[in-house]
N, C-alpha and C positions, 0 to 999 in steps of 0.2 A: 705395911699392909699394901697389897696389890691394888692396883683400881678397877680391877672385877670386884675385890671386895668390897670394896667401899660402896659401890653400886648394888653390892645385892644384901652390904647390911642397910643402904638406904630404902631399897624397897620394901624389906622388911620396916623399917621404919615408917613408912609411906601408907602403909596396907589400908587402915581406915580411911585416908584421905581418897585411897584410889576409887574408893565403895562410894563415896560422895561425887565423885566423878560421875562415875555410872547410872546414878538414882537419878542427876542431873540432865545424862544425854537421857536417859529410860522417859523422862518429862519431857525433854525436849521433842525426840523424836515421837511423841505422842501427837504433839501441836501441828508437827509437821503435816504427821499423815493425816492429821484430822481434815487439816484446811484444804490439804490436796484431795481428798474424797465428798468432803464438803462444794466442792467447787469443780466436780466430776472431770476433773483429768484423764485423759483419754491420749490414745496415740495420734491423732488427728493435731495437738496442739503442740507436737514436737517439730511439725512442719516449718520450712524453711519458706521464707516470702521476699519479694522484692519490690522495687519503684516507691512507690509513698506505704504500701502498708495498709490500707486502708481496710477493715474488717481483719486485720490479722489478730486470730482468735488466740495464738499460741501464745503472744505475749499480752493480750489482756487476761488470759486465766494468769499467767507468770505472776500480772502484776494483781491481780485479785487473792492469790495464794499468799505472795506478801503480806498484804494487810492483813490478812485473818492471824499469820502466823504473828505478825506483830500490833495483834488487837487493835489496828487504827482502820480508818476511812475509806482511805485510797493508799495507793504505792504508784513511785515511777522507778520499773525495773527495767535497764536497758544496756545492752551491750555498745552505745553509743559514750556510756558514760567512762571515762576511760582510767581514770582512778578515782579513790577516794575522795583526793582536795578536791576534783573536779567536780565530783556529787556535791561537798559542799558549797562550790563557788556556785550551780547553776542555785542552788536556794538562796544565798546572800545576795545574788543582784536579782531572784525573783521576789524578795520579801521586803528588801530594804530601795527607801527613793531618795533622789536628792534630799540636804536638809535632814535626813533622818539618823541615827546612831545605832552602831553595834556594841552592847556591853559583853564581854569575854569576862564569866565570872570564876575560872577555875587557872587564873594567870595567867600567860603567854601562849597563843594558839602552836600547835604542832609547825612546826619552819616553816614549809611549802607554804603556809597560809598567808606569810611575812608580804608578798608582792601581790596578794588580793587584796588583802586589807589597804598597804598601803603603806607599811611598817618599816619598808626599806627604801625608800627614796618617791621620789616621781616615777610607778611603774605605768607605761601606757595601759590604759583600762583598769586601774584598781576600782578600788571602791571610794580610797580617798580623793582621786582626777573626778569620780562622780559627784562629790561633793557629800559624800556619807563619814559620818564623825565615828571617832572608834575609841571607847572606852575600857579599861581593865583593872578587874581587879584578884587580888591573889583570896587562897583558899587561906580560913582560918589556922590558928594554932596547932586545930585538930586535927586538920588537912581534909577540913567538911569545908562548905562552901558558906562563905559569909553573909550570912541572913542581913544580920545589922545592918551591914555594911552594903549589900543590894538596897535596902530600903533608902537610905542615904542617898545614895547614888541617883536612885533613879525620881525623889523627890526633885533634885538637884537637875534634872536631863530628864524634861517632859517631852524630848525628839527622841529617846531609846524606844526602837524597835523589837530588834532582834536579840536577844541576852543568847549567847552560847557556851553550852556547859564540855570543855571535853572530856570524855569519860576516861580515857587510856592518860597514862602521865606522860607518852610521847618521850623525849632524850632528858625529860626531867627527874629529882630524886624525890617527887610527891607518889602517893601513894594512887592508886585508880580508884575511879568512885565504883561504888554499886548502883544498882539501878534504882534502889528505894531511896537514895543520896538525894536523890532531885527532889523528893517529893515534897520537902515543907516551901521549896524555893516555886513549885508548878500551884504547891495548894493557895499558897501567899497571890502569886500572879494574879491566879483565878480569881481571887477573892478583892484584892484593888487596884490592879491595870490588866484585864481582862485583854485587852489590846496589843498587850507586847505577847510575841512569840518565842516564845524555850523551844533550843533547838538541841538537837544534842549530836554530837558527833560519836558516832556508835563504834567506830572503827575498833577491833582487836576484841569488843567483847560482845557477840552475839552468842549466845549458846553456851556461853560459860556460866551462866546463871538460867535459873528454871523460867525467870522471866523478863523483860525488857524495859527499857527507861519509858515509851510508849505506855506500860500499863502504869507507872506511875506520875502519870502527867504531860512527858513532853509532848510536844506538839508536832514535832518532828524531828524522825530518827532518821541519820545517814550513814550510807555506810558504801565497803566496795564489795564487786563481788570476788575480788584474789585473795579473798581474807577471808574470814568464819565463814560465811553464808554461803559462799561459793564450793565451799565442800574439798575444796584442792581438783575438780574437774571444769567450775566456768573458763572459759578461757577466756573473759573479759567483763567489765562493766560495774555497774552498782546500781544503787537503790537508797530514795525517798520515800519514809513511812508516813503519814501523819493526815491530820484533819484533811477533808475535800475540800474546802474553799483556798487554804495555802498550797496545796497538792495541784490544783488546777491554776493559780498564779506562779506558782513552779514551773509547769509545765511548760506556761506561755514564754519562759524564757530557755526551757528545752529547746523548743523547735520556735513558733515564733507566735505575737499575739492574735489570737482569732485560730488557731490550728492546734495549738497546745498540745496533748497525748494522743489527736487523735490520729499520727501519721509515729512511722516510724518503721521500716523492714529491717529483715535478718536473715540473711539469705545463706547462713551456715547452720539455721536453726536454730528449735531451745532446749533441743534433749540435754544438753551437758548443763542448763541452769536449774532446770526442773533436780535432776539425777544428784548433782551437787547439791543443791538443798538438802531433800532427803537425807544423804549421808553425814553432811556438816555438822547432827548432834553429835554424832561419831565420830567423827575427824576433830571436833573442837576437843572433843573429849581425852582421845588419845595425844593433841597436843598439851592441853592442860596436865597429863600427868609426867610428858617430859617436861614441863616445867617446874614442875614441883620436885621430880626427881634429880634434875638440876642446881634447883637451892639445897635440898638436902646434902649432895655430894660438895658442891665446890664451899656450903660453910662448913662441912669437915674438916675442910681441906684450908682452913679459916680465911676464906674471902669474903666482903658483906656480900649479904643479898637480900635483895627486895622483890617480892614481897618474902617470909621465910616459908620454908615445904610445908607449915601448918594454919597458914595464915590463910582466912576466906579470900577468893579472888572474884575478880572481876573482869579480866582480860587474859589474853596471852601470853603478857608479856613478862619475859623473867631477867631483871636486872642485877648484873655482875658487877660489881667494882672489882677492878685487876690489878688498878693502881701503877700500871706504866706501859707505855705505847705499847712497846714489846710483847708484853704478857696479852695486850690487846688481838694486836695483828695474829699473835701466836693462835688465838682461840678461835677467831673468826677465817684465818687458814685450816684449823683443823676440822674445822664444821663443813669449810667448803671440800677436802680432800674427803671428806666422808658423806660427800652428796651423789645420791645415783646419777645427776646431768652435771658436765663441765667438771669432772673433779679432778683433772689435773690442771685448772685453771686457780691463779696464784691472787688470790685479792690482795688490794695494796690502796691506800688511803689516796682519794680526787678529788676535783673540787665537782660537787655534783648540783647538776642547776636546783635551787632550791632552797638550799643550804647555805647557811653563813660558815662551816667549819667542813676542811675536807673531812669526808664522808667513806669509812672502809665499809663492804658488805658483804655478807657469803651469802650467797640463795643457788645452791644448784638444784632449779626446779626445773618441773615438768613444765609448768606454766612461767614466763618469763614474770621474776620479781613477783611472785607469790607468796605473800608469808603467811599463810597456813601450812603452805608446806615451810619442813625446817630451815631456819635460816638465823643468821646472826649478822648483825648491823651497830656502827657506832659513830658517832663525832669525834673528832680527834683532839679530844682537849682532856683537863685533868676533872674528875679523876679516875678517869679512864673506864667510864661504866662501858660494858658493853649487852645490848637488849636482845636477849636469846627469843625464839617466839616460832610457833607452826610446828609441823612435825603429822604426817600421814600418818602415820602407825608409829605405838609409843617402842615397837619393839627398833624401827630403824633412829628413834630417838633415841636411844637406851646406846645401842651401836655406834653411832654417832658420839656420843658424850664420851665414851669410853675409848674411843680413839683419839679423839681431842684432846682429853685429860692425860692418856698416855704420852703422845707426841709431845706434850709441852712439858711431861717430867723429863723427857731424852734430850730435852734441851735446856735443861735444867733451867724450866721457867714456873715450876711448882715445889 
């Protein structure tokens, strides 16, 4: 069988998953436009500003459209923010003080986080040089989050602050939580330490679900904007969702104490953050169903994969075991040769700041290292998973796979 074929008996395979996509973005992009007409958006707030910012009307609607979309308080949406980790490190040194604890309840944070926390040695400025304690614990059997075992824990550590839940499994082989996962661990909080704050690391799954870990509790959602939210047009930044009192102690470790949100210019403008939103139910959409049409083909083609093409999701992300370097490098070359930016650029395994393990990665995007649009990325160890994830349009994902998949049969690595 050809691998046109296998691709368009997956799709036929596929068909109702693809209708659950759509119902998804058809909800999503409901929320969107509501918040945005709710909050009368106008062309006057695309406007581009400079020096402190002060009265810049374009990113308080930005960041007011946030919270509506994501049912919370307040947001800090800002093109200052310059990746994800970054989103989350100005929340871990706004929320936690000397003397205080972060419990990590869903095992080991995402790498980059390793030198904020404090997890790889004496890094100047972690959290641990601040004198902040850092606990972990892994997810149940179920690969649910350990009720028990939080309660324990935090009986034991009357200095736990921050508990962080990450939603994405990150380079790991757990499964991604959904956003209603939080809820018995947010309703517990509420109910006997009202005081600790659930935070949740949003990355990879915005919009792949009709709603957000926000409406089930957490206290604050973080996220970037190169990933879902941003649509594949921000060209930079991220965003803090959650209650106004942590949203204004956040803030003050934005920019500085006594100034918090209320300074900040943009002097390229916010039409492409505003414009990205909008589209992002669509864009997450169209990547969620190369993803699933991905598990479908390559476990024909009998490679595991996680989550499988039937399986509810919760993120973007679509994991391959390929089971040797080779078969690795091969796939993540074929993704890049089949990218419209840079694709006669040869990806090859580095040591990338961040990272304990060199790090291969394909993204020939429009936006530098954006994974909403298509890309593929891995650690170079065994057993060789490699994390497919993004894609603009499922039809350049579809194209993309099926060059990939070709390539690596001509080299007899299928």
């Amino acid at each position: 069988m050809s691998m046109m074929e296998r691709i368009l008996a997956a799709e036929k395979q596929c068909e109702a998953i693809f209708r659950r996509a759509d119902e998804t973005e058809a909800e999503n992009t409901r929320k969107v436009l509501n918040a945005m007409r709710e909050n009368a958006l106008a062309q006057r707030h695309f406007a581009p500003t400079t020096g402190y910012g002060y009265g810049d009307t374009g990113r308080d609607v930005l960041e007011k459209v946030f919270a509506r979309v994501f049912r919370t308080d307040a947001a800090i949406v800002r093109p200052q923010i310059v990746s994800g980790t970054h989103a989350l490190t100005i929340c871990l040194f706004g929320l936690l003080k000397p003397g205080e604890r972060l419990l990590s309840v869903t095992g080991k944070p995402y790498d980059t986080l390793d030198a904020v926390i404090g997890l790889s040695g004496e890094v100047p400025g972690s959290l641990r040089e601040r004198g902040v304690a850092y606990g972990q614990l892994e997810l149940d059997e179920a690969g649910s989050i350990d009720l028990p075992a939080v309660r324990r824990d935090l009986a034991q550590n009357s200095q736990t602050r921050v508990i962080a839940v990450q939603r994405s499994r990150g380079y790991t082989a757990r499964r991604s939580l959904m956003p209603r996962d939080i809820l018995p661990l947010a309703e517990f909080l509420k109910s006997e330490y009202p005081d600790v704050v659930l935070m949740v690391d949003n990355c990879y799954g915005e919009f792949v679900c009709a709603q957000e870990p926000s409406q089930y509790g957490a206290d604050i959602c973080v996220g970037s904007l190169i990933k879902n939210p941003g649509g594949g047009l921000a060209p930079t930044g991220g965003y803090i969702a959650g209650r106004e009192d942590l949203i204004e102690r956040i803030g003050f470790r934005l920019t500085a104490p006594g100034i918090g949100r209320e300074v900040g210019s943009y002097a390229g403008g916010y039409l492409p953050f505003f414009q990205g939103l909008f589209v992002a139910p669509h864009v997450v959409a169209q990547a969620v169903k190369t993803a699933v049409l991905a598990a479908a083909v390559l476990e024909g083609l009998g490679v595991e994969v996680s989550p499988l093409a039937g399986e509810e999701r919760s993120d973007l992300i679509q994991a391959l075991t390929l089971g040797s370097p080779e078969r690795l490098i091969a796939f993540c070359q074929g993704i890049q040769a089949a990218s419209p930016v840079d694709s006669a650029a040869l990806p090859e395994p580095w040591d990338m700041p961040g990272y304990r393990h060199p790090i291969i990665m394909a993204a020939g995007t429009f936006i530098s290292g954006a994974s909403i649009e298509l890309s593929a990325d891995a650690p170079m160890r065994e057993p060789y998973t490699v994390y497919l994830q993004g894609g603009l349009t499922y039809c350049h994902g579809k194209l993309a796979l099926l060059n990939t998949l070709e390539s690596m049969r001509r080299k007899g690595l299928l």
